[in-house]
C-alpha positions in Angstrom: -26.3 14.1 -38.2 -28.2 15.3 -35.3 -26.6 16.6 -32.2 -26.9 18.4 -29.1 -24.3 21.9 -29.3 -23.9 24.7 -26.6 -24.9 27.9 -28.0 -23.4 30.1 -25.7 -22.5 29.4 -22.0 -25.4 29.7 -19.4 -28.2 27.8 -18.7 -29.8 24.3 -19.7 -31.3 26.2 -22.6 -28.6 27.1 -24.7 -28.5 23.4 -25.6 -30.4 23.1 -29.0 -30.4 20.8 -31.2 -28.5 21.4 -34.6 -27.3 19.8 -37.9 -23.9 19.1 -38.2 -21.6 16.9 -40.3 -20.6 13.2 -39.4 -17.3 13.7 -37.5 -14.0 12.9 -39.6 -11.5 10.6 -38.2 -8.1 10.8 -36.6 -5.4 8.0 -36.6 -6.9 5.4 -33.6 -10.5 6.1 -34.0 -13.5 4.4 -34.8 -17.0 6.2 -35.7 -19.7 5.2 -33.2 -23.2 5.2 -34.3 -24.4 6.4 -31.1 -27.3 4.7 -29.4 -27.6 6.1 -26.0 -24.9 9.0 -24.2 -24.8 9.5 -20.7 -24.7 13.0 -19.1 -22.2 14.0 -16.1 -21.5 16.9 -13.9 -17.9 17.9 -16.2 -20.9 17.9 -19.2 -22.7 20.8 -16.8 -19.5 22.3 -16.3 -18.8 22.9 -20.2 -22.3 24.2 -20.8 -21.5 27.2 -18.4 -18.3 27.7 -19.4 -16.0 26.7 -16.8 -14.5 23.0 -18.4 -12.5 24.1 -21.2 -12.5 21.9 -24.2 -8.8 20.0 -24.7 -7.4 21.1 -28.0 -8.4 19.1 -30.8 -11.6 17.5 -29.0 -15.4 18.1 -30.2 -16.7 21.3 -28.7 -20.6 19.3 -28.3 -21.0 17.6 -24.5 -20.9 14.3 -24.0 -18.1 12.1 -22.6 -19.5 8.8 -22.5 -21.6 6.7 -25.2 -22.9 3.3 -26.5 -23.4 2.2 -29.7 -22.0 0.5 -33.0 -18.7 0.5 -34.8 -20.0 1.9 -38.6 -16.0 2.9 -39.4 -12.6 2.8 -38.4 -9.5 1.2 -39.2 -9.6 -1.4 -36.3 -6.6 -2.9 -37.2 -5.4 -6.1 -34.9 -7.3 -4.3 -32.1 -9.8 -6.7 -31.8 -12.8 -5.0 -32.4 -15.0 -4.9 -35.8 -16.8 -3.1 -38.1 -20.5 -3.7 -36.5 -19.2 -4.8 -32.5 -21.1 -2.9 -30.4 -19.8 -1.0 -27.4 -19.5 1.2 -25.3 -16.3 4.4 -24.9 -14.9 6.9 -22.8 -14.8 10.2 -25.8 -13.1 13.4 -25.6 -16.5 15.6 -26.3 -19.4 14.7 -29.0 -21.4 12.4 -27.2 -24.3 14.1 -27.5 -25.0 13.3 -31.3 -25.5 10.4 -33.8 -22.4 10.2 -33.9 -19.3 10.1 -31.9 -15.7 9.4 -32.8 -13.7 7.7 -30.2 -10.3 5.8 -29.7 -10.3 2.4 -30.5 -8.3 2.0 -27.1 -11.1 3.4 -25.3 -13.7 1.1 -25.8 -15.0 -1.6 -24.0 -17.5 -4.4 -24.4 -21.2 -4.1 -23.7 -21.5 -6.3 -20.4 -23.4 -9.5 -21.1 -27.2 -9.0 -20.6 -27.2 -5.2 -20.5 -28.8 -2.9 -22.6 -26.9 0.0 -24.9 -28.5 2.5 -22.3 -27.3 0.7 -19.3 -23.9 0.2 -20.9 -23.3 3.9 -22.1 -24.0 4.9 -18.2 -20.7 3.0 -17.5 -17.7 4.4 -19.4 -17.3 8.0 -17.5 -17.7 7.1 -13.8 -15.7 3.7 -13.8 -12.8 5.3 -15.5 -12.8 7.8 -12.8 -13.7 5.7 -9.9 -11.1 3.1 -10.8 -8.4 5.6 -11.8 -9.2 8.0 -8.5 -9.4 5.2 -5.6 -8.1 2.2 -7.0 -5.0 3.8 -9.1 -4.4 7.2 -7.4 -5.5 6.7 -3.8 -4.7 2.4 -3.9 -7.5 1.4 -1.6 -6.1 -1.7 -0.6 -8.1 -5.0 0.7 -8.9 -4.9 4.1 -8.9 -1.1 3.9 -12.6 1.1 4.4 -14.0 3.8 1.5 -16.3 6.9 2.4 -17.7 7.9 -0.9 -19.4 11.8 -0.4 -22.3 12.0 -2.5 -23.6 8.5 -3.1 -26.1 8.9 -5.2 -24.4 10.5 -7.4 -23.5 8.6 -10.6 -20.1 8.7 -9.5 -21.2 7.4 -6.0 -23.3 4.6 -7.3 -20.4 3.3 -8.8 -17.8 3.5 -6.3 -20.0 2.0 -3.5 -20.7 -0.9 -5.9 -17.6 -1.2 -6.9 -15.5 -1.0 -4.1 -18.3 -3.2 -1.9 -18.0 -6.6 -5.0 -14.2 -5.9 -4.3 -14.9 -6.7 -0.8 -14.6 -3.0 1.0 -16.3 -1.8 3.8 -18.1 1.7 2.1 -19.7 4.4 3.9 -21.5 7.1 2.3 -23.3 10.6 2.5 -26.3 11.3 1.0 -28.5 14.4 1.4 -32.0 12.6 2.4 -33.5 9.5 4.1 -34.7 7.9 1.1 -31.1 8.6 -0.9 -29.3 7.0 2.2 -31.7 3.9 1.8 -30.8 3.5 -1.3 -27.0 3.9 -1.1 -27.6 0.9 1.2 -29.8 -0.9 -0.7 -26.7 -0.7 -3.1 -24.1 -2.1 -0.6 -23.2 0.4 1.5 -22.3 -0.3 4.9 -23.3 3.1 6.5 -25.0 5.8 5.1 -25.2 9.5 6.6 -27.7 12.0 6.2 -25.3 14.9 5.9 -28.0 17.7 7.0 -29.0 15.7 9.9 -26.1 13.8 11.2 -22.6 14.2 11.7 -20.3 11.9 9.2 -16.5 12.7 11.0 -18.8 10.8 14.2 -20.7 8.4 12.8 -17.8 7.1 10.5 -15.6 7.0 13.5 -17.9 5.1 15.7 -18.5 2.8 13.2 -14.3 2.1 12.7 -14.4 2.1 16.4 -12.4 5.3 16.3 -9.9 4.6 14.0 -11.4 6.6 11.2 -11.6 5.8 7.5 -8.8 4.8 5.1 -9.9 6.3 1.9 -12.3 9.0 1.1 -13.7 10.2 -2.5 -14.7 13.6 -2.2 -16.4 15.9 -4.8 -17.5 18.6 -1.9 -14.0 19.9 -1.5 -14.7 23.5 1.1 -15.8 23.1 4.2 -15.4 19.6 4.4 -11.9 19.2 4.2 -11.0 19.9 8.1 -14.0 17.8 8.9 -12.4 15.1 6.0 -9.0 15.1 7.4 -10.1 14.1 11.0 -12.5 11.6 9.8 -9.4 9.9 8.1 -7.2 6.9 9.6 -3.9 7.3 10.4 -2.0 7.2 6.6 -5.6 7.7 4.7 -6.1 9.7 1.9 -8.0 12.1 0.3 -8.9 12.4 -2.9 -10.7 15.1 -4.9 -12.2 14.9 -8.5 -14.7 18.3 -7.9 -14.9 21.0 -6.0 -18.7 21.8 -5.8 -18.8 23.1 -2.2 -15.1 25.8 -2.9 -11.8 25.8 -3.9 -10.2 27.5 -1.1 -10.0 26.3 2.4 -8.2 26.3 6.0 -6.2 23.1 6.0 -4.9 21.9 9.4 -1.6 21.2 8.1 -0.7 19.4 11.6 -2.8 16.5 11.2 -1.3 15.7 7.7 2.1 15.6 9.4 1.7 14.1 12.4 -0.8 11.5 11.2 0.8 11.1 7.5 -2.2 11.9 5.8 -2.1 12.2 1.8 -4.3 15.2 -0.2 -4.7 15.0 -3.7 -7.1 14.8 -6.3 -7.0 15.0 -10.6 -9.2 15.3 -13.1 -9.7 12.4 -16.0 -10.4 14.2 -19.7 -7.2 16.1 -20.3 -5.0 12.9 -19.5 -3.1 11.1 -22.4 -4.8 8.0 -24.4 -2.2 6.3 -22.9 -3.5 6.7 -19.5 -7.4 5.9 -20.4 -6.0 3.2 -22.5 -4.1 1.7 -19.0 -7.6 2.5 -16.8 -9.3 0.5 -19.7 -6.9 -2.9 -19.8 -7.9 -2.7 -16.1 -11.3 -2.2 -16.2 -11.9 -5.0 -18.7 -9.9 -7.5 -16.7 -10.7 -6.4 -13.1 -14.0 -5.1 -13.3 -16.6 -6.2 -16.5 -16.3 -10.0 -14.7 -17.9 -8.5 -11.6 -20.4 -6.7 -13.9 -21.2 -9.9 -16.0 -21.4 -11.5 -12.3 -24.2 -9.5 -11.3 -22.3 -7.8 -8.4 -23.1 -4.8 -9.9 -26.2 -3.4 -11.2 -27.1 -0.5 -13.8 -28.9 2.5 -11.5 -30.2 4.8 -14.5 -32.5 7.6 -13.0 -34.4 9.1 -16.1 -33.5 9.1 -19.6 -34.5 11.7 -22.3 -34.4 11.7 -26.0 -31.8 13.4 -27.8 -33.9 16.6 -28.1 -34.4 17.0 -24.5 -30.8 17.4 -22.9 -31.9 20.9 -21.7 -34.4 19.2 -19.3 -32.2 16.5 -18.3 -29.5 19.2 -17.7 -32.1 21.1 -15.5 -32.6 17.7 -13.5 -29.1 16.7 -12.7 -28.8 20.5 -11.9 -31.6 19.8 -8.9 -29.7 16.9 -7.7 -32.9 15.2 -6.9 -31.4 12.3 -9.0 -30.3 8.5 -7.5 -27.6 7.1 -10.3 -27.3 8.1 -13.6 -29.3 10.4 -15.9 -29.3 9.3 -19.7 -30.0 10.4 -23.0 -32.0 7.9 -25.5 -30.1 9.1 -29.2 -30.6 5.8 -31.6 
């Protein structure tokens, strides 16, 4: 088969294409013939050498595809030989093919495309499992999503807006914070111009927000913490402005504020299979309902990751960057 590997860690270019042989199978897996594979930031991550691989997993990028069941043992699963769908996979989603656990997969929504569908998997698994499971945004409460046009931030405004939320939103631009609203958001903040801690608060009438999904982590954490309602949380799933930080640890007490964050691709099967269950029930009716809408960016053939590496790397992007593999 044809696939995208990572020669050596360091730029967009050490992705080349290469020969390699049809994955084998584990116990609980199907083989996808891949049709379209979406790229994400922990995919950058891995090509420079700083997302180690879980043991057993495919060392080629990719953690999110669509495409058809060519072999398996499906078992009373459900699913057969031919359905076509899209999965949540450990590594390999950059090839023709990509093994994945039969747990793991998930219908393609009624009336979208195999691109549109593989742009689903990675960032509603971790939307759901982030501000849903872990930080249990409950109804009536508010969402500030940083980075909304992000892929991750497409979806969680969406999401959390056809759940009924009020979401707010930074973006880095005028025309990025049009479009977060044009998806649903309530507010959105041009982070180099305006202040978010004030303009979130004015807009809860000082009460601040109850949830926030944050992939800034650094300096924004102080800022975060007073932006939050009295029992909000925070909840990290990147770190792409530092690691390290001053945290007024007074406000947390006094105001009993909750930090924490996780990451989704080292979890058990167990735990995807559980995000899954509740994606399929809670969220695919929305989908099929039109409340929420596929926002795919660009999308490259197979044999150009390296450029659409170099474009998610400029964060010019509004949604999801794809790659075309079928």
């Amino acid at each position: 088969m044809r696939a995208i590997e990572i020669t050596q860690p360091g730029g967009p270019e050490v992705l080349q294409l290469c020969e390699r042989p049809r994955p084998s199978l584990l116990p609980g897996q199907v083989l996808i013939k891949v049709h379209a594979a979406g790229i994400n930031r922990p995919d950058l991550l891995q090509r420079v050498g700083k997302y180690p691989v879980p043991e057993g997993a495919s060392d080629l990028p990719g953690l999110e595809v669509a495409g058809e069941i060519v072999a398996g043992h499906v078992g009373d699963s459900g699913w057969h030989i031919g359905d076509k769908v899209c999965a949540l996979v450990q590594g390999g989603g950059y090839a023709q093919y990509c093994p994945a656990q039969i747990e793991l997969c998930l219908p393609i929504p009624e009336g979208w495309s195999m691109l549109e569908a593989a742009s689903l998997p990675e960032t509603f698994f971790t939307v759901w499992s982030n501000v849903f499971d872990r930080a249990a945004l409950a109804p009536t409460e508010t969402l500030l999503v940083q980075g909304g046009t992000s892929g991750i931030g497409v979806t969680a405004i969406q999401l959390a807006k056809a759940l009924g939320h009020r979401v707010f939103t930074t973006a880095g631009s005028d025309e990025k914070c049009r479009a977060c609203t044009e998806l649903g958001a309530d507010l959105a903040i041009n982070y180099r111009t305006g202040d978010f801690v004030a303009a979130v608060k004015d807009a809860t009438g000082g009460k601040g927000v109850d949830v926030i999904l944050d992939m800034v982590g650094g300096d924004y954490v102080p800022r975060e913490l007073n932006c939050l309602a009295d029992d909000g949380r925070l909840v990290f799933i990147a770190l792409l402005g530092g690691a390290r930080v001053e945290v007024p640890l007074g406000q947390i007490l006094l105001r009993r504020l909750s930090v924490t964050g996780s990451t989704l691709r080292p979890r058990p099967v167990a735990f995807k299979a559980a995000i899954a269950r509740k994606l399929r029930e809670k969220v695919w009716p929305l989908i099929e309902d039109g409340l929420i809408r596929p926002v795919i960016y660009r999308t490259y053939p197979l044999e150009q990751a390296a450029e659409a590496h170099a474009l998610m790397e400029t964060s010019a992007h509004i949604g999801k960057v794809m790659l075309q593999v079928a």
